[in-house]
C-alpha positions as CSV (number, residue, x, y, z in Angstrom):
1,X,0.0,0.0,0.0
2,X,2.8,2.6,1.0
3,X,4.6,1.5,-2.3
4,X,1.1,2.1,-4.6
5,X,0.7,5.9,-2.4
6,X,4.2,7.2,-3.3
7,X,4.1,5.4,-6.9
8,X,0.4,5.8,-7.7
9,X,0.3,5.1,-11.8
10,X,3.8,2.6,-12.0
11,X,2.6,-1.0,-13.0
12,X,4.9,-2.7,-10.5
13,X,2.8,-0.8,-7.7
14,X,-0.4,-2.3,-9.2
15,X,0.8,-5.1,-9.3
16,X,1.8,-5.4,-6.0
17,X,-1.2,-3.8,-4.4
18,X,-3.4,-6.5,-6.5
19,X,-1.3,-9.0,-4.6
20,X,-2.3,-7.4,-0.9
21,X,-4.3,-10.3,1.1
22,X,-5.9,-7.0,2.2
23,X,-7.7,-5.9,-0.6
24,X,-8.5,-9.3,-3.0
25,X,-9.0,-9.4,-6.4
26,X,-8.7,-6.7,-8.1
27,X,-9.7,-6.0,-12.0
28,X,-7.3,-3.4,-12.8
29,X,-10.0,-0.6,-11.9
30,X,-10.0,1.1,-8.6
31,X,-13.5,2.3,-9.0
32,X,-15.1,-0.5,-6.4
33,X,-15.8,0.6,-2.8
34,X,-13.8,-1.4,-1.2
35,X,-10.6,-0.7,-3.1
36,X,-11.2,3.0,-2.8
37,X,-11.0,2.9,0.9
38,X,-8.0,1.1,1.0
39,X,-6.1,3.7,-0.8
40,X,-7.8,6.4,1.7
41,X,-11.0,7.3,-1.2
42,X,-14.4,7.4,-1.5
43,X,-16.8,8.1,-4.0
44,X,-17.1,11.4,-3.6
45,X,-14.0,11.7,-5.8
46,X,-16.2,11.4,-8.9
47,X,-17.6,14.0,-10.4
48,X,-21.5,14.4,-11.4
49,X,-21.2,16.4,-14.6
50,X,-23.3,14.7,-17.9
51,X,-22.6,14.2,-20.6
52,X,-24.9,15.9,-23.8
53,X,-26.5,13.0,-26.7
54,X,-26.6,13.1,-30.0
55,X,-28.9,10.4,-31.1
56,X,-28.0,10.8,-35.0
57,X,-25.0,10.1,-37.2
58,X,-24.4,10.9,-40.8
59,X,-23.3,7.8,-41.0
60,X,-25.3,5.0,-40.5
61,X,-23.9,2.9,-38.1
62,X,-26.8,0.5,-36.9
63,X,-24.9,-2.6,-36.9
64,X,-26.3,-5.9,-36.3
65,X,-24.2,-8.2,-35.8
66,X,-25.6,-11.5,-38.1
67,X,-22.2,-13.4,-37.6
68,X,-22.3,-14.2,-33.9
69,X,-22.8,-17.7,-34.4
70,X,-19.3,-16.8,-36.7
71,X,-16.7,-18.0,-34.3
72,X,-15.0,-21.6,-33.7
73,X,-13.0,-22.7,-31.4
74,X,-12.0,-26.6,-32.6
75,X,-8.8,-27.1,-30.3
76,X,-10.8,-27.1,-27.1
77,X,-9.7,-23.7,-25.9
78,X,-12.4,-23.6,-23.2
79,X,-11.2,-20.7,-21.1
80,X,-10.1,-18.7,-24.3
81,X,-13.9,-19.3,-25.7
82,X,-15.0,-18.4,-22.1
83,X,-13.3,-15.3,-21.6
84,X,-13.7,-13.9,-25.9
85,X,-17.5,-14.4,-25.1
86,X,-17.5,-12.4,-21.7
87,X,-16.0,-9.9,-23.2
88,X,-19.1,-9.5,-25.9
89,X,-20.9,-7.8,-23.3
90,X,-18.4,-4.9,-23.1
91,X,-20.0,-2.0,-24.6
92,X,-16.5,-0.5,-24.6
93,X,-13.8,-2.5,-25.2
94,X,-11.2,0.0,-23.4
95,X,-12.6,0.0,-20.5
96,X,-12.6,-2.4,-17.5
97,X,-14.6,-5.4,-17.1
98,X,-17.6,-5.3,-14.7
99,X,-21.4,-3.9,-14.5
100,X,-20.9,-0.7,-15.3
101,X,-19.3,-1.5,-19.0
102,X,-21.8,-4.1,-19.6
103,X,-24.8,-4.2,-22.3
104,X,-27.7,-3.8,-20.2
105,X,-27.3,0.3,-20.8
106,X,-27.4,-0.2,-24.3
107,X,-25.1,3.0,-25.5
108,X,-25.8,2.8,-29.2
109,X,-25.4,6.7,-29.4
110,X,-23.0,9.1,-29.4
111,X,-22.2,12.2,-27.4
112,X,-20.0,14.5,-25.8
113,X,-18.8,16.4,-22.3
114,X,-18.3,20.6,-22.2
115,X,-16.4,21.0,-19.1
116,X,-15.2,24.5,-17.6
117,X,-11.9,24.7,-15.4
118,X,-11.0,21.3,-16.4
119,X,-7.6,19.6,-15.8
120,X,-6.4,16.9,-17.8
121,X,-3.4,14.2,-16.7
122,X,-1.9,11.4,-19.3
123,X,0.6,9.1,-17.8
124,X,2.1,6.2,-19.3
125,X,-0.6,4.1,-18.2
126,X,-3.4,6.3,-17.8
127,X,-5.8,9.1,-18.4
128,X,-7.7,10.7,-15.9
129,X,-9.8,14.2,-17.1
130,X,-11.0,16.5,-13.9
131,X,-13.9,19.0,-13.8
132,X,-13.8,22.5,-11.9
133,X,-13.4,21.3,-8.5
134,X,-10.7,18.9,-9.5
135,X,-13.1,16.0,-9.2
136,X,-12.9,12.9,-11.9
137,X,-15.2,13.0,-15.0
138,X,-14.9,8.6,-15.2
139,X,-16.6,8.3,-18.5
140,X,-13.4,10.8,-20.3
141,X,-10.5,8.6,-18.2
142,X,-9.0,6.1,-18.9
143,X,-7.3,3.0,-16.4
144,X,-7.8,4.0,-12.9
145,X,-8.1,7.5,-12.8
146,X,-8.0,7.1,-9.2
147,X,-4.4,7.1,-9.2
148,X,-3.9,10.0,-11.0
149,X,-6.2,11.3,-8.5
150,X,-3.4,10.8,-5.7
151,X,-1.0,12.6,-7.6
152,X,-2.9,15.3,-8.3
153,X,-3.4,16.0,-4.7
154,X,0.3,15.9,-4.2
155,X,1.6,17.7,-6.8
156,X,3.6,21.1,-7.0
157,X,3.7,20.9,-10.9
158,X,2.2,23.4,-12.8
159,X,0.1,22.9,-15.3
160,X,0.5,23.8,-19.1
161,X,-2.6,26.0,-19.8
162,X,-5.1,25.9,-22.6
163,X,-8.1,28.3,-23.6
164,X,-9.9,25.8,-25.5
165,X,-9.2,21.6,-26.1
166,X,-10.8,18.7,-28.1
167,X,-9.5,15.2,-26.3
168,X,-9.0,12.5,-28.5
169,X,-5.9,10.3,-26.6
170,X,-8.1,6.9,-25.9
171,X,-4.7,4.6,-24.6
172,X,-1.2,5.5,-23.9
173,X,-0.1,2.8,-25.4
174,X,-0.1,4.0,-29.0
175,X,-0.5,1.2,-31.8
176,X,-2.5,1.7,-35.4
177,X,-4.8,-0.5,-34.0
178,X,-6.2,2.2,-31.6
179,X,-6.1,5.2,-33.9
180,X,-8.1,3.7,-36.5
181,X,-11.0,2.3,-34.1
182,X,-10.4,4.8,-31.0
183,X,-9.0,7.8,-31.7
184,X,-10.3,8.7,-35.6
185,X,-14.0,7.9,-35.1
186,X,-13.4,10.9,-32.0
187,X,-11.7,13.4,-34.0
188,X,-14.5,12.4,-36.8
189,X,-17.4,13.2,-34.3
190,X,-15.6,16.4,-33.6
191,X,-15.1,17.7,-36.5
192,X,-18.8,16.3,-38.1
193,X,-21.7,16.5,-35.4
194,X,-19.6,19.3,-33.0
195,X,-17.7,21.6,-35.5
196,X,-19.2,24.7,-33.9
197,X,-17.9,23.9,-30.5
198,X,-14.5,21.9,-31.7
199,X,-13.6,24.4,-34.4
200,X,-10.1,26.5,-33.6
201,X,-9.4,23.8,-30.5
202,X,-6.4,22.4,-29.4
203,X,-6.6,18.5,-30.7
204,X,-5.0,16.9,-27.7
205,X,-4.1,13.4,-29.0
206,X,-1.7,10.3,-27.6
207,X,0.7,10.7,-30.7
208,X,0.6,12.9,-34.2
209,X,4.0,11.1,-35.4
210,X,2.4,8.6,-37.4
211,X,1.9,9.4,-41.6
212,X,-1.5,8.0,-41.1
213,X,-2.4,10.2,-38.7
214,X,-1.0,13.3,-40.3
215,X,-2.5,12.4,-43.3
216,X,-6.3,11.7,-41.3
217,X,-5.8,15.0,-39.6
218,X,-4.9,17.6,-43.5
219,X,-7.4,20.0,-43.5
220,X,-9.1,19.6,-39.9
221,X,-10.2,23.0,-38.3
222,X,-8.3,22.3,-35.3
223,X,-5.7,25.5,-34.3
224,X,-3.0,23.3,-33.3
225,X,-2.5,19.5,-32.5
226,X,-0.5,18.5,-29.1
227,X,0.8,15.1,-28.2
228,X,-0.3,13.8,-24.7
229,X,2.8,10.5,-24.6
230,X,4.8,9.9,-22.5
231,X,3.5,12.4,-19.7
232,X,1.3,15.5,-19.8
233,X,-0.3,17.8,-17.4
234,X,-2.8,20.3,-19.1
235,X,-5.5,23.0,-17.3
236,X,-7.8,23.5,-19.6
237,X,-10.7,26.7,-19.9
238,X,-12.6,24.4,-22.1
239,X,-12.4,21.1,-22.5
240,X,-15.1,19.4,-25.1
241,X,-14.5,15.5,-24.9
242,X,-16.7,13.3,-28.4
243,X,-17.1,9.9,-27.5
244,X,-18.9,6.6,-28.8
245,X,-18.8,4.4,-26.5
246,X,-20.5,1.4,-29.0
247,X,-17.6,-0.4,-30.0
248,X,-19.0,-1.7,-33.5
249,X,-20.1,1.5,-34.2
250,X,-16.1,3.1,-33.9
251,X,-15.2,-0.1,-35.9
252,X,-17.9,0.7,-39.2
253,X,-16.8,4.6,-38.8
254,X,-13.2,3.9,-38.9
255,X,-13.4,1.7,-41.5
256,X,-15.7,4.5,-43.7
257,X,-13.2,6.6,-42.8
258,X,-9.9,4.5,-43.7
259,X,-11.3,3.2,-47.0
260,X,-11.9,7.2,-48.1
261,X,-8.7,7.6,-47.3
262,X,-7.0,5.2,-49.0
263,X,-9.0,4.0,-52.2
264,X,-7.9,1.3,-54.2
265,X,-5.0,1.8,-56.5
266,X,-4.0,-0.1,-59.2
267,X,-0.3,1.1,-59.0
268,X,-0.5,-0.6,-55.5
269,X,-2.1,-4.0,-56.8
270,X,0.9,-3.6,-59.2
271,X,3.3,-3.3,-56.6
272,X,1.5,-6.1,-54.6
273,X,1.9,-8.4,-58.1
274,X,5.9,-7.3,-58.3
275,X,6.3,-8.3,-54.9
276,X,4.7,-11.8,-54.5
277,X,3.6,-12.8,-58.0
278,X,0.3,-13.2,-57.2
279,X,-2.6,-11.2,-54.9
280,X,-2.6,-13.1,-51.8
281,X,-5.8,-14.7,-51.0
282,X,-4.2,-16.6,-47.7
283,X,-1.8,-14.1,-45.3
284,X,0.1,-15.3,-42.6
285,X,0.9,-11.8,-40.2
286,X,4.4,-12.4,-38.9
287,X,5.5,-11.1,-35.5
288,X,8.9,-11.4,-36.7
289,X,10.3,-9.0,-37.1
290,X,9.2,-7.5,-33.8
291,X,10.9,-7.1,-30.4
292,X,8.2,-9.0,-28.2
293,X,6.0,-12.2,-28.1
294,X,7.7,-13.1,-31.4
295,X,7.3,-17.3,-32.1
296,X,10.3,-19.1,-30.8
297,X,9.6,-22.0,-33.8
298,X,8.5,-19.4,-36.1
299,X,10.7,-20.2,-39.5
300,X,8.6,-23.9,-38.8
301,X,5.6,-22.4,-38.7
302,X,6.1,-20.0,-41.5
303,X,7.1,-23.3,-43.9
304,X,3.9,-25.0,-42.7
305,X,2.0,-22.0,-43.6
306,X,3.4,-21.9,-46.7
307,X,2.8,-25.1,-47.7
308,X,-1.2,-24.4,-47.5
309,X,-0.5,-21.5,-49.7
310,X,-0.4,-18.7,-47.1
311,X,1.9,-15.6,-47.9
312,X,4.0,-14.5,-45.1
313,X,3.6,-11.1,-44.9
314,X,5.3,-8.6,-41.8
315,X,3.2,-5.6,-41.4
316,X,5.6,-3.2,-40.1
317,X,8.4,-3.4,-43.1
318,X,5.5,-1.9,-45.8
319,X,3.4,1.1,-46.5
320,X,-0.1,1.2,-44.5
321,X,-1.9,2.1,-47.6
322,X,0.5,-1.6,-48.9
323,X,-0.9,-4.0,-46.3
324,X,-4.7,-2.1,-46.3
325,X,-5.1,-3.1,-49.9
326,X,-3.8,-6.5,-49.9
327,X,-5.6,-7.7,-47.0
328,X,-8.9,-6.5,-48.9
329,X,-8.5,-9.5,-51.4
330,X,-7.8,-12.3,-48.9
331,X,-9.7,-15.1,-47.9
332,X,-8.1,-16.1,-44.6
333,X,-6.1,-13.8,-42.4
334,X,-4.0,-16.1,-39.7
335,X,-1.1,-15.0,-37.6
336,X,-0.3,-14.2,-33.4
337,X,-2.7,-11.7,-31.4
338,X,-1.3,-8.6,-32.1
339,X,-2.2,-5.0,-34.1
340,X,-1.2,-5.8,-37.2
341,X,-5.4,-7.6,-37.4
342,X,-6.2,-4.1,-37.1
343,X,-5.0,-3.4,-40.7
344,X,-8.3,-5.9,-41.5
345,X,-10.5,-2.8,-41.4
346,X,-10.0,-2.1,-45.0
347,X,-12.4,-5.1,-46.0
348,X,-15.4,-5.5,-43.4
349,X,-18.6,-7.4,-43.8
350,X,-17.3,-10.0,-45.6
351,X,-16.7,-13.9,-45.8
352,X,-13.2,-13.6,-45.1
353,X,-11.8,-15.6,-41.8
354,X,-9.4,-14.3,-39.3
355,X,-7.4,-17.2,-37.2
356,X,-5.7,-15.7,-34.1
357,X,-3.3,-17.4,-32.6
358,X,-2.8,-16.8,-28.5
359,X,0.0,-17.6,-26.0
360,X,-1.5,-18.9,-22.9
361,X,0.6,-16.8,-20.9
362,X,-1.8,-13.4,-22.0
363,X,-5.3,-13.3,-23.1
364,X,-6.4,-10.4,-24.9
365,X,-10.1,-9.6,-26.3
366,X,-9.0,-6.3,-28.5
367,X,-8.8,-7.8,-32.1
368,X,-11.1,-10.8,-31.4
369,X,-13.6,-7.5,-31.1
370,X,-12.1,-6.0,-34.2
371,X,-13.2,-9.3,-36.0
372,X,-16.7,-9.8,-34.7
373,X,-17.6,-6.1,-35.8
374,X,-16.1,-6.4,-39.0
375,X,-18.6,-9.5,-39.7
376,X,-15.3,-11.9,-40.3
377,X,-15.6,-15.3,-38.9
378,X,-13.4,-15.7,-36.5
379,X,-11.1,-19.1,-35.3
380,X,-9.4,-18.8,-31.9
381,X,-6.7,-21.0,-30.8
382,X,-3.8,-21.1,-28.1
383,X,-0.5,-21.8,-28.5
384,X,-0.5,-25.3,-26.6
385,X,-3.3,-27.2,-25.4
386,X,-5.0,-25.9,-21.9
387,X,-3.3,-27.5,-19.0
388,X,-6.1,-25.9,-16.4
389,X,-9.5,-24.6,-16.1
390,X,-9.7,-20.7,-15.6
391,X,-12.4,-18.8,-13.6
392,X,-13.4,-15.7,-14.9
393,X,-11.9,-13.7,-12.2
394,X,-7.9,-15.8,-13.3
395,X,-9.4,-15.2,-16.8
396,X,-9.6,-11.2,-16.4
397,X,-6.3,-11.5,-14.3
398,X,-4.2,-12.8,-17.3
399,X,-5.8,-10.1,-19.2
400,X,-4.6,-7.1,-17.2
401,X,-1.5,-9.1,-15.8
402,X,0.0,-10.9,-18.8
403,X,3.5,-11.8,-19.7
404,X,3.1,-9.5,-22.7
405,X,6.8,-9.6,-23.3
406,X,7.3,-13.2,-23.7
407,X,8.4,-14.7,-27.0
408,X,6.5,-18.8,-26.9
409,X,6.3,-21.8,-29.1
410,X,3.6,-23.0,-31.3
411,X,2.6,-26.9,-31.1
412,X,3.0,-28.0,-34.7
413,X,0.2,-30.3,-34.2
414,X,-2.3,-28.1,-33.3
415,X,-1.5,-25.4,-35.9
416,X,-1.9,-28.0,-38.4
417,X,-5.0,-29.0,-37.4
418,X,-6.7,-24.8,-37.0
419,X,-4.9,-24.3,-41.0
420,X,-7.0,-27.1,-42.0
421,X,-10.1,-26.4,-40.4
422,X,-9.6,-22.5,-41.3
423,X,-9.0,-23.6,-45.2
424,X,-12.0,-25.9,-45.6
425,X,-14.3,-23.0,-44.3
C-alpha cells in the first residue's frame, strides 16, 4: 500500500497492491468501494457532470451483428472461448470489465462532455480528465483514474494552460490499432456533429507522429495538435471530450473513414503483383520481425504455412496504404494476437476468416472484437493445449497481468490442425 501511495500510476505498484491479502482481487479498476477505501478514497472523488447526446450520425452505423454464431473454437480452448465471449458484453472494449461496461445500458449513441476549469493528466498508463473542482469526470478517463487522483493531490507541478481543447488520446499505449477504431471515429465526431464547438481547438491526441495520422488529420479546423505521450499535465478553460462508447459503431466509422482515405489503387495492386507474384488470398501476419511475443519456432511455422499456400507477410516493413489493400482481397487472415489484425478494417462485412493465434501466458479480447464487428468469422486457438480450467476472475487477471513480453512456441500439431479447419471454411 505505502509502495502504490508514493508510486500511484507505475505498474509494479499495481501489481503489488493487486497481490495485498488486504484488498482481493482486483480488475485493474480502482472504481469498487472497497478498493477505494483502502487507498484512503471514496466516491465522492467522482464527479457528477453529464454528458450531452446526439442520437443521429451521418453515417449509419446500426450494426447488427448477423455473424455471432461466426466464431469456432476446434482445439478445445475452453477458457479462451469463455473469456472472448465475456467480453461481448463490453460496450467499450477499453474500459474495465464489470457492471458498469456491460450491455444492459445499451449505448448505441454518441455524445460528448463541455467541461469548464477542467484539468487533464496522461501518464504512461493512464488518463484521468478533472472538472472544476478537480473531481474525476470517469466516462473521459482512462485506467484508474484514481491514481492520478493521488498525484494530483500531491503535486507542486504546474500545469500547461489551454483556452480551449478537443481530447481524442483513448490509450497511452499508441498502436495503429487504436487510432483507427479509438482515436479517428473521436476526432470524426468532432469535426462532423460538433464543428461549432470543436472548431479552432487544441486537438490533444496520444501521438501525431504517425503518416496515417497526419494524413487523417490535413485540413481539420483544429488550431493546433499536441501530443499527450509519455507524460502531460494540461489546465484546460474548455475542455469538449466526443465519445462513442458502442464499440462496433467506432469499428464501421473507422473503417468509412480509412477506405476514403485510402481507395484502391492499381499502381498498388501492381506493386503487390511485383512483390509476390500473385494477390494473396491466404496471409500469414508475422511477428517477426518485432521485439516481443515473437514465435520461438516461427521459421517452422512459417514453412507450414506456406505449404497451405499462405503468404507470409510482416506488417511493419511496408506502406499502411501496402498492407490495407492487400488484405482486402484475402480469404483467410491467420497470424499471433497482435495489431497488425487491425489493418483488416479495409475489408469488413465480408466472408473472409481471421485465425488468431494466443499464448496462454496473456489473453487479450481487442482484435477478437475487431473481428466480430467487421462480420469476419473468427477461429481462436492457443498456443499449446489448456493444461487448467480458468475462472473468470484468473481469466480477467491474465488479461490485465499478462506476460506481454514473452516470446513462446507453437505446437505443430495443433496449428496444423486450426490451418486445416480455417482452409476448408
Amino acid at each position: 500500500m505505502e509502495y502504490f501511495s508514493s508510486n500511484p500510476d507505475n505498474i509494479q505498484a499495481f501489481q503489488e497492491l493487486h497481490k495485498s491479502s488486504e484488498i482481493g482481487t482486483w480488475i485493474f479498476s480502482t472504481d469498487q468501494d472497497e478498493i477505494l477505501k483502502k487507498i484512503g478514497l471514496d466516491r465522492s472523488i467522482y464527479s457528477d457532470i453529464l454528458p450531452n447526446r446526439l442520437d443521429s450520425l451521418s453515417y449509419s452505423a446500426k450494426y447488427q451483428d448477423k455473424f455471432d454464431n461466426m466464431s469456432s473454437f476446434p482445439l478445445g480452448d475452453h477458457s479462451l472461448e469463455k473469456f472472448l465471449n465475456l467480453s461481448t458484453n463490453k460496450i467499450d472494449i477499453l474500459k474495465p470489465y464489470g457492471s458498469r461496461n456491460d450491455h444492459t445500458k445499451n449505448e448505441s449513441f454518441c455524445k460528448y462532455y463541455i467541461i469548464k476549469k477542467a484539468k487533464i493528466i496522461c501518464s504512461n498508463l493512464s488518463i484521468a480528465v478533472f472538472d472544476k473542482n478537480n473531481k474525476i469526470v470517469k466516462e473521459c478517463s482512462h485506467n484508474s483514474p484514481e491514481s492520478l487522483f493521488k498525484w494530483l493531490q500531491s503535486t507542486s507541478h504546474e500545469p500547461k494552460k489551454l483556452q480551449r481543447a478537443t481530447l481524442a488520446s483513448v490509450q497511452q499505449t499508441f498502436n495503429l490499432g487504436h487510432w483507427f477504431i479509438d482515436a479517428l471515429p473521436r476526432i470524426w465526431l468532432a469535426m462532423t456533429q460538433l464543428d461549432e464547438i470543436t472548431n479552432s481547438s487544441t486537438l490533444l491526441i496520444d501521438t501525431c507522429k504517425n503518416l496515417l495520422i497526419r494524413k487523417s488529420l490535413t485540413g481539420t479546423h483544429f488550431e493546433s495538435i499536441v501530443s499527450t505521450l509519455p507524460f502531460s499535465y494540461f489546465s484546460i478553460d474548455e475542455l469538449i471530450v466526443p465519445l462513442i462508447p458502442n464499440f462496433n459503431e467506432r469499428v464501421f466509422i473507422a473503417s468509412r473513414i480509412i477506405n476514403s482515405l485510402f481507395p484502391p489503387s492499381p499502381y498498388i495492386e501492381r506493386e503487390i503483383i511485383n512483390i509476390f507474384g500473385k494477390i494473396p488470398n491466404r496471409v500469414y501476419l508475422s511477428r517477426q520481425n518485432l521485439s516481443r511475443r515473437k514465435l520461438v519456432n516461427g521459421e517452422e511455422v512459417e514453412d507450414i504455412l506456406s505449404k497451405h499456400g499462405f503468404t507470409t507477410i510482416s506488417p511493419e516493413i511496408y506502406p499502411l496504404e501496402f498492407v490495407l489493400h492487400l488484405l482486402k482481397y484475402t480469404d483467410i487472415v491467420f497470424g499471433p494476437n497482435g495489431a497488425a489484425f487491425c489493418n483488416t478494417i479495409g475489408a469488413p462485412y465480408s466472408d473472409q476468416s481471421s485465425c488468431i493465434l494466443y499464448p496462454n501466458s496473456h489473453l487479450d479480447d481487442y482484435y477478437f472484437r475487431v473481428t466480430k464487428a467487421l462480420g469476419r468469422r473468427f477461429i481462436g486457438l492457443t498456443n499449446t493445449p489448456e493444461n487448467e480450467s480458468l475462472d473468470t476472475n484468473q481469466m480477467i487477471h491474465r488479461y490485465y497481468y499478462p506476460s506481454v513480453g514473452l516470446d513462446y512456441s507453437v505446437d505443430i500439431d495443433r496449428l496444423e490442425t486450426a490451418i486445416n479447419i480455417s482452409v476448408k471454411g
